[in-house]
C-alpha positions as CSV (number, residue, x, y, z in Angstrom):
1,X,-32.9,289.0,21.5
2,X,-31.0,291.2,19.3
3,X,-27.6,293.5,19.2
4,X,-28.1,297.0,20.1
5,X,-25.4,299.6,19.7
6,X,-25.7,301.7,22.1
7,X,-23.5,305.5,22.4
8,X,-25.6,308.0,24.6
9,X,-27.7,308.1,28.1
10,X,-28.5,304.1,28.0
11,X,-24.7,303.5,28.4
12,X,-23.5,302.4,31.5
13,X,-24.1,305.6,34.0
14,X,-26.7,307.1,31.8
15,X,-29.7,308.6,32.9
16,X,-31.9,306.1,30.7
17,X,-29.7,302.8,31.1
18,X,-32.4,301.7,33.7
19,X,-34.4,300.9,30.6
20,X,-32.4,298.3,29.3
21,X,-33.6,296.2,32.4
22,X,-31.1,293.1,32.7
23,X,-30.1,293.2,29.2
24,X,-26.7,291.8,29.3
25,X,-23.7,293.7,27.9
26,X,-22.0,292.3,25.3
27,X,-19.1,294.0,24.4
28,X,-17.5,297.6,24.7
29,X,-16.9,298.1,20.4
30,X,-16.9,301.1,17.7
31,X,-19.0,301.4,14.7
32,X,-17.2,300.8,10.9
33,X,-15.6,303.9,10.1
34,X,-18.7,304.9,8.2
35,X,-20.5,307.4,10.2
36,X,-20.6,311.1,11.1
37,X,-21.6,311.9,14.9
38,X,-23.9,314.9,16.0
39,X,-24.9,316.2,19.3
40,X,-28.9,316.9,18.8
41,X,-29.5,319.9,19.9
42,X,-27.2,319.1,23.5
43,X,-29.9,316.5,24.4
44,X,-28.1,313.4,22.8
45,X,-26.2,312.0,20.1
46,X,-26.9,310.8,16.4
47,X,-25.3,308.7,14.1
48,X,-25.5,309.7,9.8
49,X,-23.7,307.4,7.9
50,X,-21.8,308.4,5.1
51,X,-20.3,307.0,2.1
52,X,-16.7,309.1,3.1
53,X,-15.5,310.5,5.3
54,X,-16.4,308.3,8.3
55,X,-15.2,308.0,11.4
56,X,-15.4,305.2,14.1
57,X,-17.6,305.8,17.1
58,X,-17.5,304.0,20.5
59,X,-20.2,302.3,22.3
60,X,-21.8,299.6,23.5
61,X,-23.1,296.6,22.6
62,X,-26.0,294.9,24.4
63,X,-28.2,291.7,23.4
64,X,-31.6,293.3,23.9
65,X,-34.6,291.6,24.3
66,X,-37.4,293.2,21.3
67,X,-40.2,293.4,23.8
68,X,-38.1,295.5,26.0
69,X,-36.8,297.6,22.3
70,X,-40.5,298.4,21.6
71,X,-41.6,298.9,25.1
72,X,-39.1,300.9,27.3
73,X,-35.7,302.0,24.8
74,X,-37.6,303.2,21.6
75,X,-40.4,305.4,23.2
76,X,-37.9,307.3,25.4
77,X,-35.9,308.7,22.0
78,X,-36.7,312.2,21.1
79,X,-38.1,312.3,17.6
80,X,-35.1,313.2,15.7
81,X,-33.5,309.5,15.8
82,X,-35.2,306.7,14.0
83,X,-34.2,302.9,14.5
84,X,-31.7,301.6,11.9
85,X,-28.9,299.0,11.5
86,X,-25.4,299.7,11.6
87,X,-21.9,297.9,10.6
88,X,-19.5,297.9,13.7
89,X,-15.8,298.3,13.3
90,X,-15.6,293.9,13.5
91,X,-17.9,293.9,10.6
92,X,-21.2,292.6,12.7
93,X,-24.5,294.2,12.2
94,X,-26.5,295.8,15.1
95,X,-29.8,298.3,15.6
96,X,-28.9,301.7,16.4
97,X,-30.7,305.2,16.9
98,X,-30.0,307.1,13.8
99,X,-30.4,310.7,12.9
100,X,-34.0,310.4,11.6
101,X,-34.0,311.1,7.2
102,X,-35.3,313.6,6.1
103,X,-34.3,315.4,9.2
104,X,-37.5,317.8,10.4
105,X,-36.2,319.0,13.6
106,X,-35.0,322.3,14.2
107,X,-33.0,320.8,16.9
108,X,-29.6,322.5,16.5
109,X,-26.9,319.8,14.8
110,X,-23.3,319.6,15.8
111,X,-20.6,318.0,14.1
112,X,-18.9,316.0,17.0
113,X,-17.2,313.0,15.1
114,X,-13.9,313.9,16.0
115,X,-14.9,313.6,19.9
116,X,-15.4,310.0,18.7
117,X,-17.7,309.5,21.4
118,X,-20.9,311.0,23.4
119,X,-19.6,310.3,27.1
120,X,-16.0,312.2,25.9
121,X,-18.2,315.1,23.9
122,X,-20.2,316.0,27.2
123,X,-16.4,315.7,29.3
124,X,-14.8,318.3,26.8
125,X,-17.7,320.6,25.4
């Protein structure tokens, strides 16, 4: 088992958050103030992290089984995130979906930090 941050459509009410199985929630949290936040081209979000200019972004944390990780989360991300590990805002590491580096995709990239969250971007945008 491992921590997974989660921020997009595996949250609770999310159209992939069947794939997380029974994998218990841990915690509601935020990442460290150390990451920019961008909506992939309207399908889903990304985290960059940055060495200013940061902001923190909620979530949710999960203990996640790494069968499940390689068999049912990780093949259902679009190719613009790749898996990395983040700080959170209580100084814990967990695996995240990151905005993949060097990024290929000609998926359209928005700036959405100050939303400070993926479930208040899609309320507001």
């Amino acid at each position: 088992m491992t921590l997974m941050f989660l921020n997009g459509g595996a949250m609770r009410g999310g159209p992939l958050h069947h794939l997380l199985g029974d994998a218990p929630l841990v915690a509601e949290t935020r990442t460290a103030a150390k990451y920019r936040f961008y909506s992939v081209g309207g399908r889903c979000p990304a985290l960059y992290p940055v060495s200013h200019g940061g902001a923190e972004i909620d979530g949710e944390l999960y203990d996640l089984d790494l069968d499940r990780l390689r068999d049912q989360v990780l093949p259902a991300e679009p190719p613009e995130l790749e898996l990395g590990v983040i700080e959170l805002a209580d100084g814990r590491s967990a695996l995240a979906m990151l905005l993949r580096r060097p990024n290929t995709s000609h998926a359209e990239l928005a700036d959405i930090t100050d939303f400070g969250s993926w479930t208040t971007y899609k309320e507001r945008a």
